[in-house]
C-alpha positions, -999 to +999 in steps of 0.1 A: +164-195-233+154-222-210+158-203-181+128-178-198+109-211-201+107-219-169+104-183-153+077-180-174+060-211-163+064-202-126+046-169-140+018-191-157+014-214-127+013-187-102-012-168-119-033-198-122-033-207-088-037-167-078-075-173-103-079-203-085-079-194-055-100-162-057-130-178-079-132-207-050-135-175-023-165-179-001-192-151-012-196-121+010-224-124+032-239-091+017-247-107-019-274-133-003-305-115-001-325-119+031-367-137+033-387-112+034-407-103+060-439-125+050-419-154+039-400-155+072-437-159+089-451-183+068-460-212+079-481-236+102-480-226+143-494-250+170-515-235+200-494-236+228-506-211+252-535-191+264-526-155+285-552-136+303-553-119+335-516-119+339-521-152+341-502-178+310-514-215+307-496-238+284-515-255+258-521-292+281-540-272+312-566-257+288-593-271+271-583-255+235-564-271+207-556-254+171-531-239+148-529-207+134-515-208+094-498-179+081-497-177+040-474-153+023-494-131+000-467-102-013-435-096+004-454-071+032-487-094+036-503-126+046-531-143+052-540-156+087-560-185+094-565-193+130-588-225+140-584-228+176-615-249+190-626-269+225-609-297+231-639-311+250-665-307+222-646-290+190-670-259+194-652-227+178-630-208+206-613-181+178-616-195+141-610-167+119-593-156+094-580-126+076-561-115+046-541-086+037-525-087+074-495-068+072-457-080+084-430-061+093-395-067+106-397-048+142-359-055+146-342-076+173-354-110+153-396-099+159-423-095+128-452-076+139-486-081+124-513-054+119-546-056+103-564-023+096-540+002+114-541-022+144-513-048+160-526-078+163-496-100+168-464-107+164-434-135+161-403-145+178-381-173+179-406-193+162-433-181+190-466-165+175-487-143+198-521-133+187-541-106+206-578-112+213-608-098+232-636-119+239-674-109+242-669-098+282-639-074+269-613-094+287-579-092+268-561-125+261-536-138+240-529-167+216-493-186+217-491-206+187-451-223+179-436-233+145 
């Protein structure tokens, strides 16, 4: 009889520790949902660099400072705020904004943005590039960093 104890106890304890074990197991990596595409944009970017020409400036040999603020709207949209002005007198260089700008994953870590069936932009390693055209139809684009 005591030799049924304590084979049943070595039953008991093993089990335990068998439980114990697997409720303390890490979670799979599968179970944790992603940010979607508009949260993962969100957020406040600091002009950093102008591109035009083929040519890129960074931020300090321009005469613009700004930020461009992305708001989640649903898990597909935003709203974009851009206020990027002269340094030398705060006169309006691109201050806009826009709602219902739409985000998508594009793969490879970049979010694209589009705003009436046209790209606009898009982000990368914390990097936000905004397409413009300004009123002598010369291309340019807005670097703006998280």
């Amino acid at each position: 009889m005591k030799q049924t104890v304590h084979v049943r106890f070595a039953w008991l304890i093993l089990l335990m520790s068998t439980t114990l074990f697997t409720a303390c197991k890490k979670g799979n990596d599968d179970s944790i949902m992603p940010a979607d595409a508009a949260t993962q944009a969100a957020g406040t970017y600091t002009y950093s660099e102008l591109s035009y020409d083929g040519k890129t400036l960074p931020a300090s040999q321009t005469n613009l400072q700004g930020s461009i603020r992305v708001t989640r709207q649903t898990g597909s949209t935003v709203s974009l705020a851009l206020d990027i002005r002269q340094k030398s007198d705060n006169s309006e260089f691109m201050v806009v904004s826009a709602s219902d700008v739409t985000v998508a994953d594009a793969g490879k870590g970049t979010l694209t943005f589009s705003y009436e069936g046209d790209q606009i932009g898009s982000l990368s390693n914390n990097k936000l590039i905004i397409n413009g055209e300004d009123d002598k139809n010369v291309r340019f684009t807005i670097g703006a960093t998280k």
